[in-house]
C-alpha positions as CSV (number, residue, x, y, z in Angstrom):
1,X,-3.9,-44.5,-219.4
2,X,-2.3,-42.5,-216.5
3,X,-4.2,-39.5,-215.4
4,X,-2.2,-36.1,-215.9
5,X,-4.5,-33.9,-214.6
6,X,-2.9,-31.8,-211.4
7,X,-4.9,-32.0,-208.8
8,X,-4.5,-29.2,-205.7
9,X,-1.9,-31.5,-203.7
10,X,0.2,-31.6,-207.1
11,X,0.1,-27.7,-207.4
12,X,0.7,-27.1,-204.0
13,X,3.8,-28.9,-204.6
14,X,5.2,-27.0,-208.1
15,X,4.2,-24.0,-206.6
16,X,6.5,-24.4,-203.4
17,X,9.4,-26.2,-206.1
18,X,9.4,-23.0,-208.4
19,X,9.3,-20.6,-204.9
20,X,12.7,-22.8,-204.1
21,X,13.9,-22.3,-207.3
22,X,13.3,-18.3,-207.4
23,X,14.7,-18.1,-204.1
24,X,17.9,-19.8,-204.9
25,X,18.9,-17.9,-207.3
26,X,19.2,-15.3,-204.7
27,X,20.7,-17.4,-201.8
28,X,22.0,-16.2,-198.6
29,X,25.9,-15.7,-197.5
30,X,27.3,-13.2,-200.3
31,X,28.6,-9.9,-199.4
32,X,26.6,-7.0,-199.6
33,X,27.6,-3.8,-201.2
34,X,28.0,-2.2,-197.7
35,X,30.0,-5.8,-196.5
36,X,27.2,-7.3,-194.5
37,X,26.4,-10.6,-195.3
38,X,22.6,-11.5,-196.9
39,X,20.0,-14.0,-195.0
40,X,17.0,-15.0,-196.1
41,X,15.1,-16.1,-192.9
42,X,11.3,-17.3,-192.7
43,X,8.5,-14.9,-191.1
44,X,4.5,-15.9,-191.3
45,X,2.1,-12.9,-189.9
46,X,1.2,-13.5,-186.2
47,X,2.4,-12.5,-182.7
48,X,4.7,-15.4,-182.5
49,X,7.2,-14.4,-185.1
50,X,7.5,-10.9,-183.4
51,X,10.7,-10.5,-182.8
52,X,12.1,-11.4,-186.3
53,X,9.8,-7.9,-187.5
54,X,11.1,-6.2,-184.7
55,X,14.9,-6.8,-185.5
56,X,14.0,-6.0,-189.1
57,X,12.3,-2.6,-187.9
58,X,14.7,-1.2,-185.9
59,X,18.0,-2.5,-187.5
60,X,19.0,-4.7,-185.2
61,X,19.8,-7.1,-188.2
62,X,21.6,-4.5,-189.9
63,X,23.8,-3.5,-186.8
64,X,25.2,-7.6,-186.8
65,X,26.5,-7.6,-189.9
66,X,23.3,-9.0,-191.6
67,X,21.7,-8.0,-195.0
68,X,17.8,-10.2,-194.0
69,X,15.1,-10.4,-196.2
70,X,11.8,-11.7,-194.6
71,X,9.7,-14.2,-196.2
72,X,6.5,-15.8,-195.4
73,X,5.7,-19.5,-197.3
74,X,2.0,-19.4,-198.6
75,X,1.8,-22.9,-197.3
76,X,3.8,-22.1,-193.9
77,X,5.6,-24.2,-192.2
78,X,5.7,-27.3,-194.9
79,X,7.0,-24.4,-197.2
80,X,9.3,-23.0,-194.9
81,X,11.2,-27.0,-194.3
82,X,11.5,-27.0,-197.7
83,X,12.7,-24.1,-199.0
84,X,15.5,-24.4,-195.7
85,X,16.4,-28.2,-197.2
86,X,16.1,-26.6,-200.3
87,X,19.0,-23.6,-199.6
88,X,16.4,-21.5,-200.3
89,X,16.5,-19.8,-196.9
90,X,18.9,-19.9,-194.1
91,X,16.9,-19.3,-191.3
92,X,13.6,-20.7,-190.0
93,X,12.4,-19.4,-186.5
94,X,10.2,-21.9,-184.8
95,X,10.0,-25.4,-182.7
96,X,12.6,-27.4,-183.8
97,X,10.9,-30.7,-183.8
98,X,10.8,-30.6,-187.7
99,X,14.4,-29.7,-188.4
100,X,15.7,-32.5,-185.5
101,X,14.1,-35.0,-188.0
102,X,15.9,-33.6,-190.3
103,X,19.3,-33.4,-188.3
104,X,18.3,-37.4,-187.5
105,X,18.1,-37.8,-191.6
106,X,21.3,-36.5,-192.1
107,X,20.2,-33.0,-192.9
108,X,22.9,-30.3,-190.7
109,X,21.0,-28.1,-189.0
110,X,22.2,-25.3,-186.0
111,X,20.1,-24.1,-183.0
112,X,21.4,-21.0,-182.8
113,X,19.3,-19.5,-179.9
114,X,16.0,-20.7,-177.6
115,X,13.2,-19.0,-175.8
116,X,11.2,-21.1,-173.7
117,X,7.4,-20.9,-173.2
118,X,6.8,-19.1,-176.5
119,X,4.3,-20.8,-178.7
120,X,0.9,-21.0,-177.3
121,X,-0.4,-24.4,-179.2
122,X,-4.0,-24.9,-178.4
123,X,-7.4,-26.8,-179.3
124,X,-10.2,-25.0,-179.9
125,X,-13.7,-26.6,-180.0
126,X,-17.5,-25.3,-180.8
127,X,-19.0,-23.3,-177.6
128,X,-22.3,-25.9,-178.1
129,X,-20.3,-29.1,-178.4
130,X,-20.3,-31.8,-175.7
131,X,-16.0,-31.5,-175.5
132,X,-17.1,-27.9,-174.3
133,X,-18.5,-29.1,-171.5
134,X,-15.7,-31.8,-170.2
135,X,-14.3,-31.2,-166.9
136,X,-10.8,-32.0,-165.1
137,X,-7.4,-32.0,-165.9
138,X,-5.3,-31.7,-168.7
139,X,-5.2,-35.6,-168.9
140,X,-9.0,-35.9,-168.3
141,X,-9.6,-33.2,-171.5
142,X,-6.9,-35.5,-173.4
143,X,-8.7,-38.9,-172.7
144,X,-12.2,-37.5,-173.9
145,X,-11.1,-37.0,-177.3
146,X,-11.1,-40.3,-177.6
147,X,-13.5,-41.0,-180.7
148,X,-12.8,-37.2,-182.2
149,X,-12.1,-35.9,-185.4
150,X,-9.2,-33.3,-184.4
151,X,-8.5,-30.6,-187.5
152,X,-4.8,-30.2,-188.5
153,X,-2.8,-27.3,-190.6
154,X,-1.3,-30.9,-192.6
155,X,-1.2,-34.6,-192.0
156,X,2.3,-35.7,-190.9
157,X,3.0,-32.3,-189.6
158,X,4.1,-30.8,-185.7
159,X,0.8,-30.4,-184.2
160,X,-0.2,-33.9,-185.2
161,X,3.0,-35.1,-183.9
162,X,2.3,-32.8,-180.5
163,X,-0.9,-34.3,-180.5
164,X,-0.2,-38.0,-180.8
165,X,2.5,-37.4,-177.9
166,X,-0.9,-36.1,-175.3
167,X,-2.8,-39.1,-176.2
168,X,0.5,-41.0,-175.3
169,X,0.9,-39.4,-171.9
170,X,-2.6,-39.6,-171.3
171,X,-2.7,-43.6,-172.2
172,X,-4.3,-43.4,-175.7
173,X,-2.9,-44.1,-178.9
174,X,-3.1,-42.1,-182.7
175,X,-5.8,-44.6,-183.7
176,X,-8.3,-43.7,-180.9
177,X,-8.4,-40.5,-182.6
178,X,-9.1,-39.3,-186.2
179,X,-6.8,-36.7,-187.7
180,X,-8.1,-34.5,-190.7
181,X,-5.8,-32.4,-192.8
182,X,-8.0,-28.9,-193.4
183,X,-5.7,-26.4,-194.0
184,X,-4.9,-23.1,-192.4
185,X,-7.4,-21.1,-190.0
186,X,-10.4,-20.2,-192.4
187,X,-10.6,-23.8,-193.4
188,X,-10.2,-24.8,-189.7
189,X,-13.4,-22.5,-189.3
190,X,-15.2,-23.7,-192.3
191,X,-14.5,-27.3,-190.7
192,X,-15.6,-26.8,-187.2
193,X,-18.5,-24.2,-188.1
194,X,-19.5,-27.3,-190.7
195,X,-19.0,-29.9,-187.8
196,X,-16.4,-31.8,-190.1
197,X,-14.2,-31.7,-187.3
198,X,-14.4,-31.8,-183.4
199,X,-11.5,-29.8,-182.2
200,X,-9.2,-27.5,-184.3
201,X,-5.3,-27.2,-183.6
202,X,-3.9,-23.2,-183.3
203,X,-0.5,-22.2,-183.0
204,X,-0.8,-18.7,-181.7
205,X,-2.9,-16.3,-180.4
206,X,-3.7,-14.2,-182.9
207,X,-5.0,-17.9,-184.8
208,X,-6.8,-18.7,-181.8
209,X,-8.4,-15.4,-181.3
210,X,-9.7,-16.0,-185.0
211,X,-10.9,-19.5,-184.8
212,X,-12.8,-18.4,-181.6
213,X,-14.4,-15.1,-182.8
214,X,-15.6,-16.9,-186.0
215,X,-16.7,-19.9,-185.2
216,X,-18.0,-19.3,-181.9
217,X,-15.7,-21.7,-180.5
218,X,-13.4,-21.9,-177.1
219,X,-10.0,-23.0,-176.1
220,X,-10.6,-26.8,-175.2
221,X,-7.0,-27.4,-174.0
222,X,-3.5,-25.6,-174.0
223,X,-1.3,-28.6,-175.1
224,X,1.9,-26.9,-173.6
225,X,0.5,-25.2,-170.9
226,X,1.7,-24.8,-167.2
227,X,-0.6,-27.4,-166.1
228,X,0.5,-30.3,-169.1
229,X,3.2,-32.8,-168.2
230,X,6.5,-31.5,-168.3
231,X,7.2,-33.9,-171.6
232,X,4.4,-31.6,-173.3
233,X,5.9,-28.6,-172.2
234,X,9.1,-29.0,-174.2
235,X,6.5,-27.9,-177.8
236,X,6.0,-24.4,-176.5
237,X,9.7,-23.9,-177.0
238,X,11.0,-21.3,-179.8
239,X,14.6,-22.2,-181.4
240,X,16.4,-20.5,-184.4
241,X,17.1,-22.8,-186.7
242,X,19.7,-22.3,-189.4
243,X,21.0,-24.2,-191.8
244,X,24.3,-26.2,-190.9
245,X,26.1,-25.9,-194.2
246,X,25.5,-21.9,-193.7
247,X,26.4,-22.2,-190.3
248,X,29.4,-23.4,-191.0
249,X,30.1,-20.9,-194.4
250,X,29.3,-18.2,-192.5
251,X,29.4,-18.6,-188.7
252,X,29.4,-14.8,-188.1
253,X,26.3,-14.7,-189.7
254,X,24.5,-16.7,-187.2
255,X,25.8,-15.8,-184.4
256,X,24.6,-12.0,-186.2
257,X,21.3,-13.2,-186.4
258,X,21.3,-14.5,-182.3
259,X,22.1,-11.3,-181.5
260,X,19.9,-9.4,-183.1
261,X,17.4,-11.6,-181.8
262,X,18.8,-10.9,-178.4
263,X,18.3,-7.2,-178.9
264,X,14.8,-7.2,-180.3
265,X,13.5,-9.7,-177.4
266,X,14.8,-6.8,-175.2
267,X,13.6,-3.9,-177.2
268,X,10.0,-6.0,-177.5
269,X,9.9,-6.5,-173.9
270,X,10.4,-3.1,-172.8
271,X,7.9,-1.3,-176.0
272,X,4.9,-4.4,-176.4
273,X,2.6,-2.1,-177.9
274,X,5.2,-0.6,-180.5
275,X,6.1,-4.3,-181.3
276,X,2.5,-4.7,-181.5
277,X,2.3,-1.7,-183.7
278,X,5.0,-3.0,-186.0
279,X,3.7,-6.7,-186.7
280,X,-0.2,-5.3,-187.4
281,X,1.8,-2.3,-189.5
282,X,3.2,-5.7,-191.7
283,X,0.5,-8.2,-191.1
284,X,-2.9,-6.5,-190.4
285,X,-2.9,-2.9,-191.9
286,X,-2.3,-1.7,-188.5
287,X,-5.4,-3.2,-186.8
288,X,-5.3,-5.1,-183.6
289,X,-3.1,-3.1,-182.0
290,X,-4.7,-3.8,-178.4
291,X,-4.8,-7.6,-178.7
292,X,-1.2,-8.2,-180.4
293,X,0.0,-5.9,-177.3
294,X,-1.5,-8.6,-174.9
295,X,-0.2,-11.7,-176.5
296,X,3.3,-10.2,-176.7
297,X,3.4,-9.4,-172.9
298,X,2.1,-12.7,-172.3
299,X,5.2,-14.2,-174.6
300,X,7.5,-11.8,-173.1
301,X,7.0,-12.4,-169.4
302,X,8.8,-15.8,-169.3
303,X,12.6,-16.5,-167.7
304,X,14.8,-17.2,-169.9
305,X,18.4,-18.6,-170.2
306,X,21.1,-16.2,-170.6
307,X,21.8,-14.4,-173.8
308,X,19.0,-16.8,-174.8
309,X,21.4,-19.5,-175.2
310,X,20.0,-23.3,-175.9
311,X,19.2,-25.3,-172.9
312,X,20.9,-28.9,-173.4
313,X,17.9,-30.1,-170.8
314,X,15.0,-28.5,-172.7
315,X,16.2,-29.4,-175.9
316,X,16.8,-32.9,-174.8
317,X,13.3,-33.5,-173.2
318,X,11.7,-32.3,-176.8
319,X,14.1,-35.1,-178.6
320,X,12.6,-37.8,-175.7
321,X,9.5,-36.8,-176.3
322,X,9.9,-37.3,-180.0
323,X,11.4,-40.8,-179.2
324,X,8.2,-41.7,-177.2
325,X,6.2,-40.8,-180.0
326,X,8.0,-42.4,-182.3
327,X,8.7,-39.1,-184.3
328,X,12.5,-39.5,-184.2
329,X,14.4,-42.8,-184.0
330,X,15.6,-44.1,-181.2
331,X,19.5,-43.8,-181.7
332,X,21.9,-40.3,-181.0
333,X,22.7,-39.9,-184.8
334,X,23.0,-36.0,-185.5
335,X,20.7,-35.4,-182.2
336,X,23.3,-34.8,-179.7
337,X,23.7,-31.5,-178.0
338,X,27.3,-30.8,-179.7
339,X,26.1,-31.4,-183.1
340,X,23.1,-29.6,-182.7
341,X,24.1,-26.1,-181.1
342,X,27.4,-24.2,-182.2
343,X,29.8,-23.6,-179.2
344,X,28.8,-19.7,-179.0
345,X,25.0,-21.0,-178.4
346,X,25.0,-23.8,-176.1
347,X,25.5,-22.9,-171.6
């Protein structure tokens, strides 16, 4: 007799299919009543996604043309690739690792803007463990976690992919280290605090300062750091990524939401701590101020291309490094720069 009981794994997954099927029946690209044209576009609470609050804060959004609501997946970033596949939404900020994949399964997707050096992924580790303690370089710290137990968001998912490429680079393969799907950061905690786990994978600052301050732990290794190989350095880099088939219904509408990206990446840069102010006003009923302040002037103090337009050579390192890691296949289909970035995004 086949079991019917739903197990957490099951319910995870209704819960994101009726959350794409409530959002659909919204959509994105109709008119609204004033003539601007609706976007649904993802947002999760952290430093990182900044500059989406920002443009939605000070009407940046609105003065492009764009009618944006501002969602946030309870199961992040899985949630937010399926509810973008699903038509759900029509925007997701972030690497775009996940939605070339996608683009290499036939799914049309447009990178319509790119920040370099903006997502901090790290490894954190217990102060009183023995990784702690390693010394060297960044290929030295990858080689002794040969034997670990490293602590993911999800199986299958970026930072394992991230991951697998450093033990590449460093001469080591998946198997000489054990992944372990926990969950978000208070399950990372529980994990490392329990010593289910020897390192935990963060993807901001804000997750890193949390991990850290609760289960007395330190940052092991920044996996896209200034000092990793140039390969790894391609993962700290921050794309908008929008839907093709919307892209191409409603190519104002991107190129809308680029600019009003450009303006709050300006506007952010010049006010940190009133970005700051807005993102703990949404996120963190207006607390950690100070420390959000910080980690946006440390994202904000980068070089980056004009009009924060994509940059065919960064882009194309990530998709190598995908290759290498056996992430994405090993042919051009729906990877190349011209399918990839619409004409008023690319240098």
């Amino acid at each position: 007799m086949r079991n019917t009981k739903m197990g957490s794994r099951g319910l995870a997954s209704l819960t994101a299919l009726i959350a794409m099927l409530t959002l659909a029946a919204c959509g994105g690209g109709s008119d609204a009543a004033d003539g601007s044209t609706k976007m649904t576009i993802v947002s999760l609470p952290g430093e990182v996604y900044v500059l989406e609050e920002v443009a939605l804060d000070q009407g940046f959004y609105e003065d492009n043309g764009l009618d944006v609501e501002l969602i946030a997946p309870q199961n992040g970033a899985s949630g937010a690739r399926q509810l973008l596949l699903g038509g759900s939404v029509q925007g997701w900020p972030g690497n775009p690792a996940t939605v070339m994949q996608d683009s290499a399964k036939n799914f049309d997707v447009a990178l319509v803007a790119m920040i370099k050096d903006w997502i901090p992924f790290q490894l954190q580790v217990r102060a009183d463990s023995d990784l702690a303690d390693v010394e060297g370089d960044y290929l030295d710290k990858i080689r002794a976690l040969k034997g670990k137990v490293i602590g993911l968001t999800g199986l299958g998912s970026l930072p394992q992919q991230i991951v697998e490429t450093a033990l590449g680079e460093a001469g080591l393969t998946p198997s000489d280290v054990t992944f372990v799907g926990v969950g978000l950061d208070q399950a990372g905690i529980a994990s490392l605090q329990n010593d289910r786990i020897d390192a935990y994978f963060t993807f901001s600052y804000l997750s890193a300062d949390a991990v850290q301050s609760q289960a007395d732990a330190v940052k092991y290794l920044g996996l896209a750091d200034a000092d990793a190989p140039p390969t790894m350095q391609t993962f700290s880099t921050w794309t908008l990524a929008a839907s093709g088939d919307f892209a191409e219904k409603e190519p104002q509408a991107v190129e809308g939401w680029a600019a009003a990206i450009r303006e709050a990446y300006e506007w952010t840069k010049t006010n940190p701590e009133k970005a700051a102010q807005i993102v703990a006003d949404k996120n963190f009923k207006g607390e950690n101020v100070e420390e959000l302040t910080e980690w946006i002037q440390m994202l904000t103090s980068g070089e980056q291309s004009p009009d924060l337009t994509v940059d065919p050579e960064t882009l194309q390192s990530e998709i190598d490094a995908l290759r290498g890691a056996g992430a994405l296949p090993p042919e051009d289909t729906g990877l190349l720069y011209e399918d990839l970035v619409p004409e008023f995004a690319r240098q």
